[in-house]
C-alpha positions in Angstrom: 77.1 -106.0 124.9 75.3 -108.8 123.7 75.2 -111.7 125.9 73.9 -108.9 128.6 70.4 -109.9 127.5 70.0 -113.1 128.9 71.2 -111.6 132.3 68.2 -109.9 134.4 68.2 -106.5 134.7 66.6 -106.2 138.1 68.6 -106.3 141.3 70.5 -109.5 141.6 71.8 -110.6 145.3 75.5 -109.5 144.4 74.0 -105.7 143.7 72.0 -106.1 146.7 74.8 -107.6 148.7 77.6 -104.8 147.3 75.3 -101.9 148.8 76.1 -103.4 151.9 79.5 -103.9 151.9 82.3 -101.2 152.9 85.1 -100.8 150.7 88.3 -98.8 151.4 90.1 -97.2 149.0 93.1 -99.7 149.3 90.4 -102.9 148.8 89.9 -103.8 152.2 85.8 -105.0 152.3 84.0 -105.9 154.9 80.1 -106.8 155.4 78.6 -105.4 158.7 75.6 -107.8 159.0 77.9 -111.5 158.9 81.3 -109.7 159.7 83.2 -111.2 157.2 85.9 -109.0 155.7 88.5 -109.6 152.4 90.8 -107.8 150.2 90.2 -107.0 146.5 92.8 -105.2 144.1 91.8 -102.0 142.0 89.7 -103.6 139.6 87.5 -105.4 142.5 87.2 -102.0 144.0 85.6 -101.0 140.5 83.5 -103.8 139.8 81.8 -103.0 143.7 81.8 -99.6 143.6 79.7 -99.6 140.3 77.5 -102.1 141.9 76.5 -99.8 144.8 75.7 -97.0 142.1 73.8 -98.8 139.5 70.3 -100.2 140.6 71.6 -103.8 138.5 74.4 -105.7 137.0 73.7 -104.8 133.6 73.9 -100.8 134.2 77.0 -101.3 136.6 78.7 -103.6 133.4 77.5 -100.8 131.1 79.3 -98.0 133.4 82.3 -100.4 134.0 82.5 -100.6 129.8 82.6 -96.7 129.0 84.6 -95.9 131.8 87.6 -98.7 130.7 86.7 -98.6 127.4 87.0 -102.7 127.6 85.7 -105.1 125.5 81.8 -105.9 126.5 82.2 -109.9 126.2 85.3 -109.9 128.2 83.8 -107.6 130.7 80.7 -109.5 131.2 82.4 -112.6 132.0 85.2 -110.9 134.5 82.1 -108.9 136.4 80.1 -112.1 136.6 82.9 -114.1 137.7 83.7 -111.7 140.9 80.1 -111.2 141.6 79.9 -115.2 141.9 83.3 -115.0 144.6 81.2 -112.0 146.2 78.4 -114.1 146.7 80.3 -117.4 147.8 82.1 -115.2 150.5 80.0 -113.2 151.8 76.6 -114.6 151.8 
């Protein structure tokens, strides 16, 4: 995981934001404090439910790594990616 070093390792909003959210088993989220809701597939479940469990992105991309066994660059990218559509719907 090398580019995970220029990314902070304390809590960002999305990890903040994620241990708010709700998340069904069949992707349906939804945010008690604005009310918005949305859908995400299995891998968005993944990507949040990792959030809520790890204090920061960079353990939750670490987790997300050894349990898919993915590659760390492509990883990185697809968790920071979501995190950014979290963020834009939600806060």
């Amino acid at each position: 995981m090398d580019n995970l070093a220029s990314i902070q390792p304390s809590p960002c909003p999305t990890v903040l934001l994620s241990k708010r959210l709700t998340v069904s088993d069949n992707g349906f989220i939804f945010d008690p404090v604005t009310g918005k809701s949305s859908t995400v597939n299995a891998t968005g479940i993944a990507i949040i439910r990792q959030l809520q469990q790890h204090s920061n992105i960079v353990q939750a991309i670490s987790a997300l790594q050894r349990k898919f066994d993915n590659i760390a660059a492509v990883l990185e990218r697809d968790v920071i990616e979501f995190t950014d559509l979290l963020r834009k719907h939600f806060i």
